[in-house]
C-alpha positions in Angstrom: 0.0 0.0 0.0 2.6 2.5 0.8 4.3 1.9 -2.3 1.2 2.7 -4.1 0.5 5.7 -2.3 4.6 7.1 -3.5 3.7 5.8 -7.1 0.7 8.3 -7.3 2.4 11.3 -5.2 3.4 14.2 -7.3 7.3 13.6 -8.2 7.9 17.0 -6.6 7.1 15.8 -3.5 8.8 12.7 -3.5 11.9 13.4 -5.0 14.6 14.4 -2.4 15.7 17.9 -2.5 17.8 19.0 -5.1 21.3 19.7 -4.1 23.0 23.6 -4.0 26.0 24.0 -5.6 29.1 24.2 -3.3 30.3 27.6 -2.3 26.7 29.5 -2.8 25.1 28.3 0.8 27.4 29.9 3.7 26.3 33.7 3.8 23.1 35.0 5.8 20.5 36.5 3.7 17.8 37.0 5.9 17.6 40.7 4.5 17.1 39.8 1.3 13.6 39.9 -0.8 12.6 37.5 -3.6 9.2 38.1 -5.6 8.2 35.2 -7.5 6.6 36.4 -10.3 5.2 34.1 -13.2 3.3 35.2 -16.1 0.5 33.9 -18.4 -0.5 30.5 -16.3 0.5 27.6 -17.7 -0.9 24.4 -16.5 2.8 23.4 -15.6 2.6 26.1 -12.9 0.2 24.0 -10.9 2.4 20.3 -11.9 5.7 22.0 -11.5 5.9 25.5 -8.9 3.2 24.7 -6.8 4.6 21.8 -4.9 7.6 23.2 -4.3 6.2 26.1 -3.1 4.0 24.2 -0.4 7.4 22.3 0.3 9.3 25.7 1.1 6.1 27.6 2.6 6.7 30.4 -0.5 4.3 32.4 -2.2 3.9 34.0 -5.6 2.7 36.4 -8.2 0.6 34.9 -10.7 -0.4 37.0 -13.8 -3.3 35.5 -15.5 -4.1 36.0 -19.3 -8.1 36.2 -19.0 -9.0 34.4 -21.7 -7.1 31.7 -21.6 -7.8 30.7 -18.0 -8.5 26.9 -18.3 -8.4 26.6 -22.1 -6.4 27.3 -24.9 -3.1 25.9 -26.4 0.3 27.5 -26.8 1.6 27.0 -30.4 4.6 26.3 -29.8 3.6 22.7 -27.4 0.0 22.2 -28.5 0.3 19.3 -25.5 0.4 22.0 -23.0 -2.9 23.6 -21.5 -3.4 27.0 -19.2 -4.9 26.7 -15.6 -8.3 26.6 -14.5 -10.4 28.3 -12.2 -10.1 25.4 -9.5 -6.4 25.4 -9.9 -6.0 28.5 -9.5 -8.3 29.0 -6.3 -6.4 26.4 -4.3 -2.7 27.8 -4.9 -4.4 30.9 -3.6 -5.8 28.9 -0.6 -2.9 26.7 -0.1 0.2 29.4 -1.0 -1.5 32.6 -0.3 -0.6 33.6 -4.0 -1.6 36.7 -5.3 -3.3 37.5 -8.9 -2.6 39.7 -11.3 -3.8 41.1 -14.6 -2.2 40.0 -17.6 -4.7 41.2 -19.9 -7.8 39.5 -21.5 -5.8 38.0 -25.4 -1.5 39.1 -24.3 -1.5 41.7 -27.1 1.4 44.2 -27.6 -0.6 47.1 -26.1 1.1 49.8 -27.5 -0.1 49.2 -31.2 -3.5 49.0 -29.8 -5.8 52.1 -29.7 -6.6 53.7 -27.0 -10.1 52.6 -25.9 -9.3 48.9 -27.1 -6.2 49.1 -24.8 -8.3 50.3 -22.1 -10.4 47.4 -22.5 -7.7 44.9 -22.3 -6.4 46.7 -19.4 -9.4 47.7 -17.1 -12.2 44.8 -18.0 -9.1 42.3 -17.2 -9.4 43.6 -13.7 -12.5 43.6 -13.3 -13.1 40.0 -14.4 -10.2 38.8 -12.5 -11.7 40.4 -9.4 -15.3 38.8 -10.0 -13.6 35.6 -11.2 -11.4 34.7 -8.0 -12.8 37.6 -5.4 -10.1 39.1 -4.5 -8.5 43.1 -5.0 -6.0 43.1 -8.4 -3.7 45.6 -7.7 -1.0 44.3 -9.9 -0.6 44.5 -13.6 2.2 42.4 -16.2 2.9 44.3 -19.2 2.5 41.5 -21.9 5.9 40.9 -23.8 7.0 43.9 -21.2 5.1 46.5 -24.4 4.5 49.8 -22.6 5.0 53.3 -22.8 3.7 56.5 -21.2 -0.3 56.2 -22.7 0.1 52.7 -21.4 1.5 53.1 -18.2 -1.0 56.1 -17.7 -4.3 53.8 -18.8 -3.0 51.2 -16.3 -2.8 53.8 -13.5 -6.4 54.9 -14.2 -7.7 51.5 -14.0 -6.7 51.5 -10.3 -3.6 49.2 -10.8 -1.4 50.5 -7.7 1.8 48.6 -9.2 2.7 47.0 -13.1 6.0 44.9 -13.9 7.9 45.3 -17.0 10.4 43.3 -18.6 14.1 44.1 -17.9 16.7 44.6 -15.6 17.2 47.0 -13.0 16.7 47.6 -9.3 12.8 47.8 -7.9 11.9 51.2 -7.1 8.7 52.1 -5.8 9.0 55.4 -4.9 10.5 56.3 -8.2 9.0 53.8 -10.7 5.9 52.0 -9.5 4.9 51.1 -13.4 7.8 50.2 -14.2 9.2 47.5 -11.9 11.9 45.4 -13.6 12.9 41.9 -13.0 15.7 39.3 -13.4 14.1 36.6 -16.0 15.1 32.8 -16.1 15.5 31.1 -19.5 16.3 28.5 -20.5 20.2 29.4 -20.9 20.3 30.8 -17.1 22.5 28.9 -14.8 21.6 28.5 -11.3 24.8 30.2 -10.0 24.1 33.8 -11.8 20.6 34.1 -10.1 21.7 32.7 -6.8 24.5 35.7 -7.4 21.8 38.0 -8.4 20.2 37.3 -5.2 23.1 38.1 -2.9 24.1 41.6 -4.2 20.7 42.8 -4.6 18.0 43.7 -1.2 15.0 42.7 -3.5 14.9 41.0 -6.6 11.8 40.2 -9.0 12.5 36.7 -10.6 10.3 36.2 -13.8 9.4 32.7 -14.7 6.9 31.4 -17.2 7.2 27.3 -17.4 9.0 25.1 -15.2 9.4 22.1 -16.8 11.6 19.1 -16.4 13.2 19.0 -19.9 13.5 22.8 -21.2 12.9 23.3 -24.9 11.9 26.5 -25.7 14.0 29.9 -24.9 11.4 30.7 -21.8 11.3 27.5 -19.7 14.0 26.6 -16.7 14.6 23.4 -15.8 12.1 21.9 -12.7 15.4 20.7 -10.6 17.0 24.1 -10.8 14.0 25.7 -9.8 13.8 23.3 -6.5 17.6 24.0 -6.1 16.8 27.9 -6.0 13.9 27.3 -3.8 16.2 25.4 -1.4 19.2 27.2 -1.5 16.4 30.8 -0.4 15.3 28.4 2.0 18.2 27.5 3.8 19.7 31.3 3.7 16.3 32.6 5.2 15.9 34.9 2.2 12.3 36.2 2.3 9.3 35.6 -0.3 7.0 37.6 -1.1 4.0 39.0 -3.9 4.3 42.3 -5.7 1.4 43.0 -3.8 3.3 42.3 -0.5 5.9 44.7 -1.5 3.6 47.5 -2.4 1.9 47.1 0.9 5.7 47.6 2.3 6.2 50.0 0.8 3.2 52.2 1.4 3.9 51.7 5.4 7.3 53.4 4.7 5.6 56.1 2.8 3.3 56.7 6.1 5.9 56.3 8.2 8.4 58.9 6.5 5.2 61.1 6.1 4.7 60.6 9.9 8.5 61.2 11.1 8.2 64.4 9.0 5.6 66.0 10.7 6.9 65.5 13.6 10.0 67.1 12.9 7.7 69.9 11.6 5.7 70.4 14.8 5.5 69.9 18.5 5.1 66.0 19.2 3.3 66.4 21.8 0.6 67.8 19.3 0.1 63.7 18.7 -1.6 63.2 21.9 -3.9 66.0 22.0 -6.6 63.4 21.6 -6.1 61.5 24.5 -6.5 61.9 28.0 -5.1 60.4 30.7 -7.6 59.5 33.9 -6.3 59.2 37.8 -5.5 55.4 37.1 -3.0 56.5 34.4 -4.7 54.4 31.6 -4.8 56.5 28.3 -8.2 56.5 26.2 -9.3 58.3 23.6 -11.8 61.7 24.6 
């Protein structure tokens, strides 16, 4: 019986634990941040990523392509299919993912006109919103095709963040619809993003399919993944949504916005709503 139950477990979870390469798992990187951050949905997110994320307690950014949620079939491996509503819902359950827009069809947004690339934009949103319940405050750039109608139209639509593709270091404060990334393909090598990782405070890692055999220029190979996932593990380095870093951000913003009044006015001016009674216990008037 128990071999029978290890036959039909997913080989993710019953595979040991790929091993880091020496040299790249001695240094402390608790203060490091990793956003996870896969477009389109391919059904090898749910076969491949998931269970390791369950394994390593991670999280992720999912950007969904509307229209192809649980149908459809990339030309390239007509095999392959997207993920479906269920799917979907129980990463969410199970890894705390979060959801973002893709658009409705991946077009290249910037030959669009304006009201059609509103539509691809804004009802994406709205869909993905009624769809899975949940706030989508995140939007993925399709092919990374922006510019400053684009970026504008996605700030309108009540998108708070949007991720581009390219290199470069996340800034909030000075680029919240632009927010690079570090890609893997299928000619990355474990070592450079495990480097990447170290030098940087917060890096954006954009993956498509994870796949055990890669073929095509955008897969990375299932055991490196699992060997990247280990090695963040082991080091303590921190995982979290775009979403998540947004709302990090924003308590930075109040915070600096807070620290500068203070330095503007009298602190006590703070308390000047509460009162303190014989007993010494503070409550509001």
């Amino acid at each position: 019986m128990l071999h029978l139950l290890l036959i039909l477990l997913p080989a993710q979870l019953t595979r040991p634990a790929p091993a880091v390469p020496p040299g790249l798992d001695t240094i402390d990187l608790s203060d490091r941040t990793v956003v996870l951050s896969v477009d389109d949905g391919y059904h090898s997110v749910y076969e491949n990523v998931y269970p390791l994320l369950k394994r390593y307690r991670m999280t992720m950014t999912l950007a969904l392509i509307v229209g192809c949620i649980g149908e459809g079939k990339p030309s390239y491996s007509p095999s392959d299919r997207f993920l479906n509503e269920q799917e979907v819902r129980e990463m969410m359950d199970s890894s705390g993912i979060e959801i973002a827009s893709h658009t409705l069809t991946h077009p290249w947004l910037s030959q669009l006109e304006t009201e059609h690339a509103w539509h691809e934009i804004a009802d994406s949103k709205v869909q993905l919103e009624s769809l899975f319940g949940t706030e989508v405050i995140t939007f993925v750039y399709p092919y990374g095709d922006m510019n400053g109608r684009i970026r504008n139209l996605v700030r309108r639509a009540g998108y708070k963040l949007a991720r581009k593709v390219g290199p470069g270091t996340p800034n909030l404060w000075v680029e919240p619809y632009r927010i690079p990334e570090v890609e893997l393909r299928i000619e990355t090598r474990l070592p450079e993003i495990i480097g990447h990782v170290r030098r940087n405070r917060t890096t954006v890692i954009l993956l498509h399919r994870i796949v055990p055999t890669p073929r095509v220029f955008t897969e990375w190979s299932v055991d490196d993944f699992g060997a990247l996932l280990e090695w963040m593990h082991r080091r303590q380095v921190r995982v979290i949504t775009l979403a998540g870093l947004y709302r990090e951000w924003w308590r930075e913003k109040l915070n600096r916005a807070l620290v500068e009044a203070v330095g503007r006015s009298d602190p006590t001016r703070l308390f000047e709503d509460v009162d303190v009674d014989a007993t010494r216990t503070p409550h509001s008037r």
